[in-house]
C-alpha positions in Angstrom: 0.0 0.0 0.0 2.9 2.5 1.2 4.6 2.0 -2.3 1.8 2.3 -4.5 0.6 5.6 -2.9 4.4 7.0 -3.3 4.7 5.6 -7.1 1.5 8.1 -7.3 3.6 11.5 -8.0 5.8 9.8 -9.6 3.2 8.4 -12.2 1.7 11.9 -11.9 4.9 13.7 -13.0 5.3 11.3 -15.9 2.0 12.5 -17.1 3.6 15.6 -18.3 1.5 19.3 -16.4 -1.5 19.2 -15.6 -3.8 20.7 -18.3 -4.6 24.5 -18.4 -8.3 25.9 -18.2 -10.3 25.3 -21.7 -9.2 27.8 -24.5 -13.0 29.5 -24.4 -13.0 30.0 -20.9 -12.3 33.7 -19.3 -8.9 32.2 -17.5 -8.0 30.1 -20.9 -8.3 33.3 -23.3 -5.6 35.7 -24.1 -7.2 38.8 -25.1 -4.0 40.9 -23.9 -6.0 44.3 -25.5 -7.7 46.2 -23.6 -10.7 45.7 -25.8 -12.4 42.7 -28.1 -10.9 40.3 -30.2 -7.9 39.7 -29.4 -6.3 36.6 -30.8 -4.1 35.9 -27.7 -0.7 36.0 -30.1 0.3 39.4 -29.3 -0.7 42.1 -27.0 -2.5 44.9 -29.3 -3.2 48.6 -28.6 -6.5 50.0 -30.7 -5.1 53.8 -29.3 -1.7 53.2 -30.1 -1.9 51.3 -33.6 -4.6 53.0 -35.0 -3.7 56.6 -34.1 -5.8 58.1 -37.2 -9.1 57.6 -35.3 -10.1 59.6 -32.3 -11.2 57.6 -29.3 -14.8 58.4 -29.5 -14.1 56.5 -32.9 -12.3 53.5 -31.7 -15.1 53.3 -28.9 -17.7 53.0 -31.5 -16.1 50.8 -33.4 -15.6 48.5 -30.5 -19.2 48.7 -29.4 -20.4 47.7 -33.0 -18.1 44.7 -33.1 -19.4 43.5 -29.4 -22.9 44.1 -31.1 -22.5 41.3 -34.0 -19.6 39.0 -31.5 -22.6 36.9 -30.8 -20.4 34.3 -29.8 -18.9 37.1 -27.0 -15.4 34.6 -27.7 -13.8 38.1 -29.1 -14.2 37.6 -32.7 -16.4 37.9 -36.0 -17.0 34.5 -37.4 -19.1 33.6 -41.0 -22.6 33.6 -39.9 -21.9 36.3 -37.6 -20.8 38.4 -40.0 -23.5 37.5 -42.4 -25.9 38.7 -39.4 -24.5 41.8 -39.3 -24.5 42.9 -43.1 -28.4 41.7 -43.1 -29.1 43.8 -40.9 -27.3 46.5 -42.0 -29.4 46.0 -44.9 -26.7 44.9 -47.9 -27.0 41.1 -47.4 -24.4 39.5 -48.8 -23.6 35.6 -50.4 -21.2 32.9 -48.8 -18.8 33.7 -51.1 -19.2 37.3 -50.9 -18.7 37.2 -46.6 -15.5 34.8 -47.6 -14.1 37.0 -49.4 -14.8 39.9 -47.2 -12.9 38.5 -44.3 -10.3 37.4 -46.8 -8.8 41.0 -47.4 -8.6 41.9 -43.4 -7.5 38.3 -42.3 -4.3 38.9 -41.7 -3.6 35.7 -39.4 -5.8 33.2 -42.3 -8.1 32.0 -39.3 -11.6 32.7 -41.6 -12.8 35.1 -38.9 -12.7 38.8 -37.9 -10.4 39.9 -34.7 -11.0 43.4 -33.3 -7.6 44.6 -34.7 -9.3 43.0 -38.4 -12.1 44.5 -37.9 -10.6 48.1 -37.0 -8.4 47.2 -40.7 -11.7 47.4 -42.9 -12.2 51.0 -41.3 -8.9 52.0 -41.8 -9.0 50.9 -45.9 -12.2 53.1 -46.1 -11.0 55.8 -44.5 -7.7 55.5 -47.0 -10.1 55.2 -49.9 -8.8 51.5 -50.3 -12.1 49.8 -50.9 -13.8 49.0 -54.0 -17.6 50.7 -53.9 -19.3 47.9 -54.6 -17.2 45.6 -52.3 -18.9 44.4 -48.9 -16.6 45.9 -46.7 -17.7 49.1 -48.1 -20.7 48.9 -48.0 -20.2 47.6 -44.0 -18.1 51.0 -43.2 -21.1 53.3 -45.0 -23.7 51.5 -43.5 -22.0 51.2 -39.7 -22.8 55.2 -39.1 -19.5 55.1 -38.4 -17.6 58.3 -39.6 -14.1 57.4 -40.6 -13.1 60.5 -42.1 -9.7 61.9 -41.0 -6.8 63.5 -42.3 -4.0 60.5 -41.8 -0.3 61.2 -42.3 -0.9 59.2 -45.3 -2.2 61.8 -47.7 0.4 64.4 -46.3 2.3 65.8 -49.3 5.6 66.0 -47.5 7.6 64.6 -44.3 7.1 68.0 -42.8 3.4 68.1 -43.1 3.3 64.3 -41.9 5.2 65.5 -39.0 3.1 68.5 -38.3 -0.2 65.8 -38.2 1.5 63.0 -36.5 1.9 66.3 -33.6 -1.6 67.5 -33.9 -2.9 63.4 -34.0 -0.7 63.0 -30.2 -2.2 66.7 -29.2 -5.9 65.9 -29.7 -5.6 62.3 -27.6 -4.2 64.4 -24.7 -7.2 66.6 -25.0 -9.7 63.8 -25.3 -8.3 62.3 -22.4 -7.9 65.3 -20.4 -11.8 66.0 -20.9 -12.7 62.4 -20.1 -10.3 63.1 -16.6 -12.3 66.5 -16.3 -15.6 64.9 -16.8 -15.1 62.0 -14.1 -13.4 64.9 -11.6 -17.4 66.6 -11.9 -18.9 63.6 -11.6 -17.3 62.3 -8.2 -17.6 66.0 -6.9 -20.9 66.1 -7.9 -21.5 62.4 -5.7 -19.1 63.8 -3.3 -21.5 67.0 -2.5 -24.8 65.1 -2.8 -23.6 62.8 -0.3 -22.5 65.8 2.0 -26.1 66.8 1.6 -27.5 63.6 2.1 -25.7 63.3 6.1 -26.8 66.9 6.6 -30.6 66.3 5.8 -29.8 62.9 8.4 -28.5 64.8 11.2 -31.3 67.6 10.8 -33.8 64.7 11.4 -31.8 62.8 14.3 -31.4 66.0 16.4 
């Protein structure tokens, strides 16, 4: 009995490490972004990467993708994305959504990560998308307005410069107004609660 209960590690060990938690559960995926669909192979900044789009952008691009990630595993898949272009009211054919998430796929799994998704915005704000393609017709029809002034259609290094300045100068204003906004809202809470104990020791004295 005393030997088979210490051959028990041993066999245990020889079993190789226990196995991690399943790849769909919260503990098991790697979404190392800060927002959706991250494919767990590299930690991915939307704000950083995609500095051409203001953050109220980014945000709404994010919320649209967490409308149609039905599957809430941080991607776009087939039949999800066919959801999403009916009803956005330009249904599209199985070949048609194949070949859509063809020209953002960048890591050839067949479906949509957040930083793929953000890519189809990116081509139509570039101009990069044929007009009767579905991705353009998905960017038109999202409500989402992707127009910006990108160092990409500066006409020289100085003027890309000059942008890239003005691109790093309007985050630090967004974000400063976002800090601003939260200050008057916990003042706000702060002085209702103040309030609040004042109207409680009127009616306890």
């Amino acid at each position: 009995m005393a030997a088979a209960a210490a051959e028990e590690p041993e066999g245990r060990r020889g079993r190789g490490p226990r196995p991690g938690p399943a790849p769909g559960s919260p503990a098991g995926r790697a979404v190392g972004e800060g927002s959706p669909g991250g494919s767990g192979r590299r930690v991915f900044s939307p704000a950083g990467e995609f500095r051409e789009f203001s953050r109220r952008q980014l945000r709404d691009m994010e919320r649209l993708f967490r409308q149609y990630d039905a599957g809430k595993d941080g991607f776009i898949d087939l039949m999800e994305l066919k959801l999403m272009m009916e009803k956005l009211g330009a249904p599209q054919t199985h070949l048609g959504l194949k070949n859509m998430i063809k020209e953002v796929d960048e890591d050839l799994d067949s479906k949509l990560s957040f930083r793929e998704f953000l890519l189809i915005f990116r081509k139509a704000a570039a101009g990069e998308l044929q007009e009767d393609s579905g991705l353009h017709a998905l960017a038109r029809l999202s409500e989402i307005d992707v127009s910006t002034e990108g160092v990409k259609g500066a006409k020289n290094f100085f003027e890309a410069k000059a942008q890239a300045i003005n691109e790093a100068s309007r985050f630090e204003e967004e974000i400063k107004a976002e800090q601003e906004e939260k200050k008057k809202q916990a003042e706000e809470l702060k002085q209702r609660k103040a309030a609040f104990k004042e109207l409680q020791s009127t009616f306890t004295q």
